[in-house]
TITI-531934 format. One record per residue (C-alpha): y, z, x; residue in one letter. Coordinates in steps of 0.5 Angstrom, whole numbers, plus 500, padded with zeros to 3 digits. Layout:
N
(r (Y, Z, X), a),
...
***
This chain:
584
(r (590, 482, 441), x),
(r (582, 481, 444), x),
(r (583, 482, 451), x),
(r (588, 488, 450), x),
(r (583, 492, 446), x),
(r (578, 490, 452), x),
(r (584, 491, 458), x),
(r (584, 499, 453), x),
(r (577, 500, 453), x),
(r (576, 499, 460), x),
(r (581, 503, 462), x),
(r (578, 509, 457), x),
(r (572, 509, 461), x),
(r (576, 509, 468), x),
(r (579, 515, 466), x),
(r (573, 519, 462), x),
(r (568, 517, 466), x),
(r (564, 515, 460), x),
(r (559, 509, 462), x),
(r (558, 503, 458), x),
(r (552, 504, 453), x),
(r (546, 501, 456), x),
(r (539, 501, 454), x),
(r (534, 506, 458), x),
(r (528, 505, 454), x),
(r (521, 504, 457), x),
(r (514, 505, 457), x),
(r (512, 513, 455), x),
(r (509, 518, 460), x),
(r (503, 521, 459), x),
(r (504, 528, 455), x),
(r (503, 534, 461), x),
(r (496, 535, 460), x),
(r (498, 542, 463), x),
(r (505, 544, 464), x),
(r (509, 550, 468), x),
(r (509, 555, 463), x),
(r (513, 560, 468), x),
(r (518, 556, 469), x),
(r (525, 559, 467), x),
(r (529, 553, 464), x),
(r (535, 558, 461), x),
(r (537, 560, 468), x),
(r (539, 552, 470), x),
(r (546, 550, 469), x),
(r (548, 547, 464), x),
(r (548, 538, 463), x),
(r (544, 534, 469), x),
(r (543, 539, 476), x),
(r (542, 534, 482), x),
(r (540, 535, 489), x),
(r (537, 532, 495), x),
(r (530, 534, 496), x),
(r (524, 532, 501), x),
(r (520, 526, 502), x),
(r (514, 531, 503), x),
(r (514, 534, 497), x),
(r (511, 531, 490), x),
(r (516, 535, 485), x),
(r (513, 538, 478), x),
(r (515, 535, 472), x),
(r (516, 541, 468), x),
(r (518, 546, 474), x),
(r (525, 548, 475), x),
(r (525, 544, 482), x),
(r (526, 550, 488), x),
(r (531, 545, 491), x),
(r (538, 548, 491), x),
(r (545, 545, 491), x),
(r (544, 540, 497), x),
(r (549, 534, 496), x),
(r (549, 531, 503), x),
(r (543, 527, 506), x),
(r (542, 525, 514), x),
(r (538, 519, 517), x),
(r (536, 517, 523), x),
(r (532, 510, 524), x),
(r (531, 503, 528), x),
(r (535, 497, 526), x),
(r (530, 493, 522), x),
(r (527, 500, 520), x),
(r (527, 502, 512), x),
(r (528, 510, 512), x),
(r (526, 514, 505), x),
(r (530, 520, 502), x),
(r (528, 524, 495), x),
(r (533, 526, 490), x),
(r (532, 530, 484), x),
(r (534, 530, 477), x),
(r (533, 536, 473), x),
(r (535, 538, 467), x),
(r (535, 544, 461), x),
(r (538, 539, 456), x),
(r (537, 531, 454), x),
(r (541, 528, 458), x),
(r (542, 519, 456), x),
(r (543, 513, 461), x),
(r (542, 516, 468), x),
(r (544, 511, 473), x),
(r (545, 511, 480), x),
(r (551, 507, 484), x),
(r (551, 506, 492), x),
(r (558, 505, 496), x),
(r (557, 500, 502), x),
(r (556, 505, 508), x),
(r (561, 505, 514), x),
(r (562, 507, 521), x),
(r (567, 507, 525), x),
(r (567, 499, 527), x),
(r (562, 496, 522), x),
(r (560, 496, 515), x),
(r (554, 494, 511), x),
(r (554, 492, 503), x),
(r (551, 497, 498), x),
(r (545, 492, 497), x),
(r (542, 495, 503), x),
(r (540, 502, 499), x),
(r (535, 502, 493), x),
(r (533, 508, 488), x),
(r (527, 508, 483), x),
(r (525, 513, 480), x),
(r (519, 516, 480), x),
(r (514, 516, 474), x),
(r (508, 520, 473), x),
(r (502, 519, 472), x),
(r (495, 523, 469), x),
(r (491, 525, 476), x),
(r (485, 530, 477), x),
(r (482, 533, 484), x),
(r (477, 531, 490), x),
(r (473, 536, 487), x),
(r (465, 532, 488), x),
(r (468, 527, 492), x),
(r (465, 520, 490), x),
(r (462, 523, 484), x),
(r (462, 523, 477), x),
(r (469, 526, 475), x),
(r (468, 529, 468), x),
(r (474, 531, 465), x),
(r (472, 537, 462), x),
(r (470, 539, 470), x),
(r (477, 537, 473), x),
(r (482, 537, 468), x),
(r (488, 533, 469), x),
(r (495, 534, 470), x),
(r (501, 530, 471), x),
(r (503, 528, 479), x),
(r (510, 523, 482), x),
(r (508, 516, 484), x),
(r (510, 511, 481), x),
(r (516, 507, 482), x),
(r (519, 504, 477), x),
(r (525, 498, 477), x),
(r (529, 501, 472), x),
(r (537, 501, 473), x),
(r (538, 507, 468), x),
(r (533, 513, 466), x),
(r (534, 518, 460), x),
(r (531, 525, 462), x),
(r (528, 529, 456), x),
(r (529, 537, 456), x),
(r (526, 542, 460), x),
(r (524, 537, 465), x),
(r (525, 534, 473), x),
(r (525, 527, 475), x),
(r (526, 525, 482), x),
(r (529, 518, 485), x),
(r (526, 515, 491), x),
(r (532, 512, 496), x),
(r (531, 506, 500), x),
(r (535, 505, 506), x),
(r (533, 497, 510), x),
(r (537, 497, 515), x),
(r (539, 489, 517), x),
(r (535, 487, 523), x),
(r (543, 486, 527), x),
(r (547, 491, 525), x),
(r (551, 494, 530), x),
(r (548, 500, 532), x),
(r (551, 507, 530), x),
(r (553, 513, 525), x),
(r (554, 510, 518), x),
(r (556, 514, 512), x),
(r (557, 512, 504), x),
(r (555, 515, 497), x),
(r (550, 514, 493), x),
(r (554, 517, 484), x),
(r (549, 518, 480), x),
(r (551, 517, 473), x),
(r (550, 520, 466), x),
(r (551, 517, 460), x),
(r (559, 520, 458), x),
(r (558, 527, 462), x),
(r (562, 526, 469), x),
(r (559, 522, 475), x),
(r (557, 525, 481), x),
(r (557, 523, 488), x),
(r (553, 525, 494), x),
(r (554, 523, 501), x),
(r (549, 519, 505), x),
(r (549, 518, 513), x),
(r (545, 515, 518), x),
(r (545, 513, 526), x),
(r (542, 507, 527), x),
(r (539, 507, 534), x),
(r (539, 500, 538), x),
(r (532, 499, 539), x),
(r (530, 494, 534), x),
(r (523, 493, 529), x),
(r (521, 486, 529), x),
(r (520, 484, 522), x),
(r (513, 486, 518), x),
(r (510, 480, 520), x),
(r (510, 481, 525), x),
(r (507, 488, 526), x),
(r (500, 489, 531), x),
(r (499, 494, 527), x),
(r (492, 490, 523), x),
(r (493, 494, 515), x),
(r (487, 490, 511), x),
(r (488, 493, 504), x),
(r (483, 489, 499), x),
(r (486, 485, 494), x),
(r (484, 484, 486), x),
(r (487, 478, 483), x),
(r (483, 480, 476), x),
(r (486, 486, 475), x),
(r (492, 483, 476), x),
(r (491, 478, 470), x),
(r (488, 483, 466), x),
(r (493, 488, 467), x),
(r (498, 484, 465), x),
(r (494, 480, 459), x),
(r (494, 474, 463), x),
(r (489, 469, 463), x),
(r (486, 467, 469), x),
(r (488, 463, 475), x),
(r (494, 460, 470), x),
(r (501, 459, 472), x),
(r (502, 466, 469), x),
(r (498, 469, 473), x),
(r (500, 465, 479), x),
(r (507, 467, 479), x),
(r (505, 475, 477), x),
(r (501, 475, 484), x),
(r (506, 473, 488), x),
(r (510, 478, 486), x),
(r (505, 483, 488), x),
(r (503, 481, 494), x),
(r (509, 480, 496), x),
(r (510, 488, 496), x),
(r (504, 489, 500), x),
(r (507, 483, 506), x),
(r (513, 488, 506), x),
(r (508, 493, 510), x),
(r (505, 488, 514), x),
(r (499, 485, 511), x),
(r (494, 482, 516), x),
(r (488, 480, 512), x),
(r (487, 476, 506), x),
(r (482, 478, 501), x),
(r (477, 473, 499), x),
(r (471, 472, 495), x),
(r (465, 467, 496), x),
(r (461, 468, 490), x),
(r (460, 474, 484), x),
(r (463, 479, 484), x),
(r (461, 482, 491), x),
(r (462, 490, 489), x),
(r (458, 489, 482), x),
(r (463, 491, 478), x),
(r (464, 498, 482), x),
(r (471, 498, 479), x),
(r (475, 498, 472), x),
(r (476, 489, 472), x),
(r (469, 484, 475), x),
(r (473, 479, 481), x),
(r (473, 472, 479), x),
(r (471, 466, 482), x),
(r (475, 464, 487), x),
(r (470, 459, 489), x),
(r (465, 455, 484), x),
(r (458, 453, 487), x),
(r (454, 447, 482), x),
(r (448, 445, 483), x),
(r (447, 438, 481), x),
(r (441, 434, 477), x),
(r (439, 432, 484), x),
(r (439, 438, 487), x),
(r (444, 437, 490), x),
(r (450, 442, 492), x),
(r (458, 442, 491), x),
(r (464, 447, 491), x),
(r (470, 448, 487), x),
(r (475, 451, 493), x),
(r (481, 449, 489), x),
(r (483, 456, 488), x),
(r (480, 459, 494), x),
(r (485, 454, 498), x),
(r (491, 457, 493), x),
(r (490, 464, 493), x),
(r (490, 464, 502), x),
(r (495, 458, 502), x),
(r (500, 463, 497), x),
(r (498, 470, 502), x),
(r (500, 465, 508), x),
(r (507, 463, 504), x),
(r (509, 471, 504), x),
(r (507, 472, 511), x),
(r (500, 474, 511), x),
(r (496, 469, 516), x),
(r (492, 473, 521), x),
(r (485, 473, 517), x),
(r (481, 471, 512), x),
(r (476, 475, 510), x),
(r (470, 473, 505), x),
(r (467, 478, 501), x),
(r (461, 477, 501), x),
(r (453, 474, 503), x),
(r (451, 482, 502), x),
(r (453, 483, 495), x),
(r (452, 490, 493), x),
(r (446, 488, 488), x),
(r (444, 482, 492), x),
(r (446, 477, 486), x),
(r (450, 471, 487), x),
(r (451, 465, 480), x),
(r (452, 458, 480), x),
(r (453, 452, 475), x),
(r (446, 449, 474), x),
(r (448, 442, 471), x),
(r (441, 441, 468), x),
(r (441, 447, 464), x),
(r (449, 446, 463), x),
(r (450, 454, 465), x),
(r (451, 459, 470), x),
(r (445, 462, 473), x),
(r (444, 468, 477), x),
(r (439, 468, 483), x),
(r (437, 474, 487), x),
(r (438, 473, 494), x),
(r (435, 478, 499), x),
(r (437, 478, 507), x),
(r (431, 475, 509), x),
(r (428, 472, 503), x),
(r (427, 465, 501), x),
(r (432, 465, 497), x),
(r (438, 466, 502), x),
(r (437, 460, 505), x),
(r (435, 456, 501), x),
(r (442, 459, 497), x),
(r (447, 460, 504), x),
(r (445, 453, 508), x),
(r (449, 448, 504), x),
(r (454, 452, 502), x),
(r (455, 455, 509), x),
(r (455, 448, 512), x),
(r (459, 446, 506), x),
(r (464, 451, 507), x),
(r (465, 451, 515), x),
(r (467, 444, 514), x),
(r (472, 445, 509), x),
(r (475, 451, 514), x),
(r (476, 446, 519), x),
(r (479, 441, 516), x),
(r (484, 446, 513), x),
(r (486, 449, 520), x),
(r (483, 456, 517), x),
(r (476, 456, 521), x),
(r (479, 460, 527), x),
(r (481, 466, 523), x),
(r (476, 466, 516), x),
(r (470, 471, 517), x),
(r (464, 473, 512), x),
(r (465, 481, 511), x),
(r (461, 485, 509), x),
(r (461, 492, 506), x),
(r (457, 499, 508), x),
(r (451, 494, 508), x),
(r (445, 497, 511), x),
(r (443, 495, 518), x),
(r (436, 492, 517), x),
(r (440, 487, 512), x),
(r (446, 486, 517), x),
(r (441, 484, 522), x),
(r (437, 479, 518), x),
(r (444, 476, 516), x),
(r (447, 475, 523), x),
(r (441, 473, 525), x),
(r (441, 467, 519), x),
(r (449, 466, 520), x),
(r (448, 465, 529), x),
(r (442, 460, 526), x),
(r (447, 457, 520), x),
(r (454, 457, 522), x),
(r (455, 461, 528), x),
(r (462, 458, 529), x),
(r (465, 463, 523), x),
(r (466, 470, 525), x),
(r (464, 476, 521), x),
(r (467, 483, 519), x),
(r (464, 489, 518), x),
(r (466, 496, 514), x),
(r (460, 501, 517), x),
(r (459, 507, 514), x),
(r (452, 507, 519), x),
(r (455, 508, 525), x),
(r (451, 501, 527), x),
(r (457, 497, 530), x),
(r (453, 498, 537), x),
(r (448, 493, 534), x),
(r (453, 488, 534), x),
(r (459, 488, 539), x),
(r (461, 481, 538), x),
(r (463, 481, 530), x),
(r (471, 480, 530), x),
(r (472, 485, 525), x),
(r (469, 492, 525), x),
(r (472, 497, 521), x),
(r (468, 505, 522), x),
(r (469, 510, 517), x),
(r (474, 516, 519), x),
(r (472, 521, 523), x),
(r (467, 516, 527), x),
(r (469, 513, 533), x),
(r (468, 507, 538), x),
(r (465, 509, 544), x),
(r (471, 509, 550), x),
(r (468, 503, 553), x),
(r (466, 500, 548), x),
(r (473, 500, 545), x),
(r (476, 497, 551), x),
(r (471, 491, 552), x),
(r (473, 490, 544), x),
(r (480, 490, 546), x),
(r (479, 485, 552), x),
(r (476, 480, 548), x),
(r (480, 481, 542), x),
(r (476, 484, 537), x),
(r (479, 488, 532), x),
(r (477, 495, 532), x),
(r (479, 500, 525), x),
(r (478, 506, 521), x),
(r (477, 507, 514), x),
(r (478, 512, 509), x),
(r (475, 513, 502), x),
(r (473, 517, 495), x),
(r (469, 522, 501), x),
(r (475, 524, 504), x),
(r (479, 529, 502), x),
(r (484, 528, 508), x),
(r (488, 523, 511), x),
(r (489, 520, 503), x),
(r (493, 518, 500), x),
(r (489, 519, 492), x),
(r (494, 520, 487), x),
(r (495, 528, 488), x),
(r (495, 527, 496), x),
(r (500, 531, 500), x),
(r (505, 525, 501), x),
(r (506, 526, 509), x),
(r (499, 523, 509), x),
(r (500, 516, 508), x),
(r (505, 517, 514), x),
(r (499, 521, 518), x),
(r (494, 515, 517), x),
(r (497, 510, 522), x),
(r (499, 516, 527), x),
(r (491, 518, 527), x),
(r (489, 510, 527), x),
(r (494, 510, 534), x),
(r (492, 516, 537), x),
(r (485, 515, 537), x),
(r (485, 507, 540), x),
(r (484, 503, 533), x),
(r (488, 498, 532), x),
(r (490, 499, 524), x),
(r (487, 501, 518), x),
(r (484, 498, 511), x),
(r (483, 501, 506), x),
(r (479, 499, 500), x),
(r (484, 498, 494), x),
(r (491, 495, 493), x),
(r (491, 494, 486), x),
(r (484, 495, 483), x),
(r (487, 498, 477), x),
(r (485, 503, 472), x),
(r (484, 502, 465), x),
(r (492, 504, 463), x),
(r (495, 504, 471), x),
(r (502, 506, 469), x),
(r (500, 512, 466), x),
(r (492, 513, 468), x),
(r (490, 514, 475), x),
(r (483, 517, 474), x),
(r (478, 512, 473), x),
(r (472, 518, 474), x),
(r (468, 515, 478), x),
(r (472, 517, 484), x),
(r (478, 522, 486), x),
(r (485, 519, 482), x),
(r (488, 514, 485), x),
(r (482, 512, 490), x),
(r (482, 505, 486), x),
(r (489, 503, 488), x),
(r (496, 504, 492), x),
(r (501, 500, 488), x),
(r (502, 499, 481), x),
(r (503, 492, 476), x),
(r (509, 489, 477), x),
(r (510, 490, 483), x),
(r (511, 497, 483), x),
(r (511, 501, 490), x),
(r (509, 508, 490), x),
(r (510, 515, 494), x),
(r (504, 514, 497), x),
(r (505, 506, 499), x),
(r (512, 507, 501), x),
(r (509, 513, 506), x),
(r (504, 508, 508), x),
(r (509, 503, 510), x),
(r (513, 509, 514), x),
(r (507, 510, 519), x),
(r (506, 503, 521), x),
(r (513, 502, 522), x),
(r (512, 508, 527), x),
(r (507, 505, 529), x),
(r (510, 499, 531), x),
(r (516, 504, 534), x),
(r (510, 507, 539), x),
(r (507, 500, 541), x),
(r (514, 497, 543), x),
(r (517, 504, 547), x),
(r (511, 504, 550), x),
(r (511, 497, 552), x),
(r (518, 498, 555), x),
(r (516, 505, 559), x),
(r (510, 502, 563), x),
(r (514, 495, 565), x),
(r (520, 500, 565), x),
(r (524, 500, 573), x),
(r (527, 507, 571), x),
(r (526, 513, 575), x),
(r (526, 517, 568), x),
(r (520, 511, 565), x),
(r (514, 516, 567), x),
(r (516, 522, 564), x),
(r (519, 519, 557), x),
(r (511, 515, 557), x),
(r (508, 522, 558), x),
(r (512, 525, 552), x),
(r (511, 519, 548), x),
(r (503, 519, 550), x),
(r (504, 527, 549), x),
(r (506, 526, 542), x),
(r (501, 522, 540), x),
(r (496, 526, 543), x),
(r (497, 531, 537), x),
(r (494, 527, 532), x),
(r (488, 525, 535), x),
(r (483, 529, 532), x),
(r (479, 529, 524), x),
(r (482, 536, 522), x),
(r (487, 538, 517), x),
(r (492, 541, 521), x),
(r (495, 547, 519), x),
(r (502, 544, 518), x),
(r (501, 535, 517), x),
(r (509, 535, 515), x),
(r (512, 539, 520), x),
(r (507, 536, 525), x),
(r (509, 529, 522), x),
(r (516, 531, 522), x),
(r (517, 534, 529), x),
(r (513, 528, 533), x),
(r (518, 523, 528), x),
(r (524, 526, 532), x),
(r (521, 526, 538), x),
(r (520, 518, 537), x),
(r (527, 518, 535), x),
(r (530, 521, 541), x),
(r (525, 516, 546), x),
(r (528, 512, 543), x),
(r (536, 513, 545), x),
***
């Protein structure tokens, strides 16, 4: 009798429609501080309106989204390539349990499983304006509003009255699949009304993207473990702790990582951001005067990163804390002490002599010397002379990086890192004997630059213009300052006030992926696409190579300059097909 009430019930569904209940319940958004009060909701059609949308917008919760009635969707990508498509959800009604549900694609001799799509909806979350750039961000001058970012694991979502909620596409084309045009359907379902389907289609081009470990591209964007233990109210380096990082980081792996972001002693940034850096690596001074060092953690944390494919560098944060201010264990007294130690002073060498010495032999005995760097951050050039100075005395087999904001990196052409702010340059002959040597040479943008950005309230073509520009003006990537240094309240917060909203971080806890990480992650795919076709066309035989690598060297041409263009989206959008169509 069980099974027959069972075998019943699944054919009512089957015949209705009517979705097994499930439970949508999450966290709640932040109220909209400033909603659309022009929006007309009684001209929207009854129950849930959906449609395709644009990548390059950012849909306002409480407007009636300007989108039509497009249910089709068309792609075009590389194998190994994740292509990205934007659906809106509105409704003028309540609408429970919205769910999603992709067929398995098909082209006319292959298949390739549901599981290579991915739908998050996208959340929103409190943002401000550039305003005074790296000023104080009062409130009550910049007042808030609501903007997409967020994406969020949920299976199911149940959208309010009267608002719009967008869910972002994922579409990982598999490394092997056979090239060609593949069509499927992405239903989206609501509670007991009736499903509705949309059809996707994408070509899959026969160049293939190797995977993200991979990449040339040098992305250094700086880790913040700390957060990641507050944020999730964990304790230190626990197991807990451990496993939540590895999640996170796994995330940023996804877009091709290259460094590992570390620290040497107290917080290097004095506490600039919401949550203080934790020791990673635990200097004692002894009774005897002597030194030691706990590297127990330090060795955990890089030996965690090169796990998930994070392997090219190891920078150190940092012999020029930004107050000068390092701590130990004093063993006499039974606390830790705080020291300053000035470039030059005494106190410096007295300070980095053992432990430099101490720390090169740790680094070579883990195979890590060859790629571990002391870096530095917007340090002054009289301080980062005395330091080299004292470094090329000390330790001159460990490499340095430096982000400069000085314009100094002609005073010192060997570092192995040098990252200039946007909008400066290396000189063209410098560039080149950086390149011959191997030195990475990239640029950085922060709470000073209203464009490229990728704040909070950043148009989303931007994320993906930043790697078009890094490859455009001869850099070998982009570093940014902040993957994860969270706010007070990440999921629902992006202001931290001191900076423009969502200066201090990319992603969200959890593991969560964002509009402006996703993007990101498109340009450096485009990147890798331009690096390898313009490979192939200058070893390319072909009587037609020469004029596909003038087009592709001509495409990117457009994006080497530091000023708004009139139109990013369609610039971006226009050189993307180019890309495709030189690919064929």
């Amino acid at each position: 009798m069980k099974i027959r009430y069972i075998f019943l019930s699944l054919l009512l569904i089957a015949c209705t429609g009517t979705r097994p209940y499930k439970s949508c319940e999450t966290y709640s958004e932040a109220v909209d501080p400033s909603p659309d009060i022009t929006a007309n909701w009684n001209n929207v059609p009854a129950g849930l309106n959906v449609s395709f949308g644009d990548i390059d917008n950012l849909y306002v919760k409480s407007a009636v989204p300007d989108v039509g009635k497009n249910l089709s969707w068309t792609g075009c990508g590389w194998r190994g390539e994740r292509l990205s498509a934007q659906v809106v959800l509105w409704s003028a009604e309540v609408v429970e349990q919205v769910e999603y549900e992709f067929s398995p694609f098909k082209s006319s001799g292959a298949a390739l499983d549901a599981s290579i799509a991915r739908a998050r909806f996208v959340r929103y979350v409190l943002t401000d304006e550039f305003g005074n750039a790296c000023g104080y961000h009062d409130p009550e001058v910049y007042p808030p509003s609501l903007s997409a970012d967020m994406l969020d694991t949920l299976t199911c979502f149940s959208l309010e009255a009267k608002t719009a909620r967008p869910l972002w596409l994922s579409f990982d084309i598999p490394a092997d699949a056979v090239p060609g045009t593949y069509s499927g359907t992405l239903t989206i379902h609501a509670g007991n009304r009736k499903s509705q389907k949309l059809n996707v289609s994408f070509e899959i081009l026969p160049q293939t993207l190797p995977d993200p470990k991979d990449w040339v591209f040098h992305l250094d964007l700086w880790q913040h473990p700390s957060a990641v233990a507050r944020a999730n109210n964990v304790k230190h380096w626990s197991e807990e702790h451990w496993a939540l990082l590895e999640t996170q980081m796994a995330l940023l792996a996804s877009a091709g990582q290259k460094v590992i972001t570390a620290t040497l002693n107290k917080d290097p940034w004095n506490h600039q951001c919401f949550d203080a850096y934790e020791d990673m690596i635990v200097w004692t001074k002894h009774k005897d005067g002597s030194w030691s060092y706990d590297y127990s953690i330090f060795d955990r944390w890089v030996e965690l990163m090169m796990r998930l494919g994070i392997s090219k560098q190891i920078n150190c944060y940092s012999m020029i804390p930004w107050n000068n201010e390092l701590h130990y264990y004093d063993e006499a007294k039974g606390v830790f002490t705080d020291v300053q130690a000035t470039p030059g002073a005494e106190s410096f060498g007295n300070m980095w002599t053992p432990f430099l010495k101490d720390f090169s032999s740790h680094l070579q005995s883990k195979g890590w010397l060859n790629i571990t760097n002391i870096a530095m951050d917007e340090r002054p050039p009289k301080d980062m002379q005395a330091t080299l100075d004292f470094l090329n005395r000390t330790a001159p087999e460990i490499g340095v990086a430096l982000a400069d904001n000085h314009k100094s990196y002609k005073r010192f052409p060997m570092l192995r890192d040098i990252c200039v702010a946007y909008g400066a340059t290396f000189d063209e002959e410098d560039l080149v004997f950086r390149k011959n040597n191997k030195l990475v040479s990239t640029y950085y943008v922060a709470c000073d630059r209203l464009f490229p950005n990728v704040f909070t309230f950043s148009t989303p073509p931007e994320g993906a213009y930043i790697a078009w520009y890094a490859i455009a003006a001869g850099f070998d990537g982009f570093l940014r300052w902040a993957y994860n240094s969270w706010t007070e309240n990440p999921l629902t917060d992006s202001r931290f006030r001191r900076f423009p909203a969502g200066d201090t971080y990319i992603v969200y806890p959890g593991g969560r992926s964002s509009i402006r990480f996703e993007r990101l992650r498109e340009g450096i795919q485009d990147a890798e696409k331009i690096r390898i076709l313009h490979e192939k066309f200058m070893l390319s035989s072909d009587a037609e190579a020469p004029a596909k690598l003038a087009e592709l060297n001509a495409e990117v041409a457009k994006f080497n300059h530091t000023i708004k263009p009139d139109d990013c989206a369609g610039l971006l959008n226009s050189a993307k097909k180019a890309l495709n169509e030189l690919s064929r």
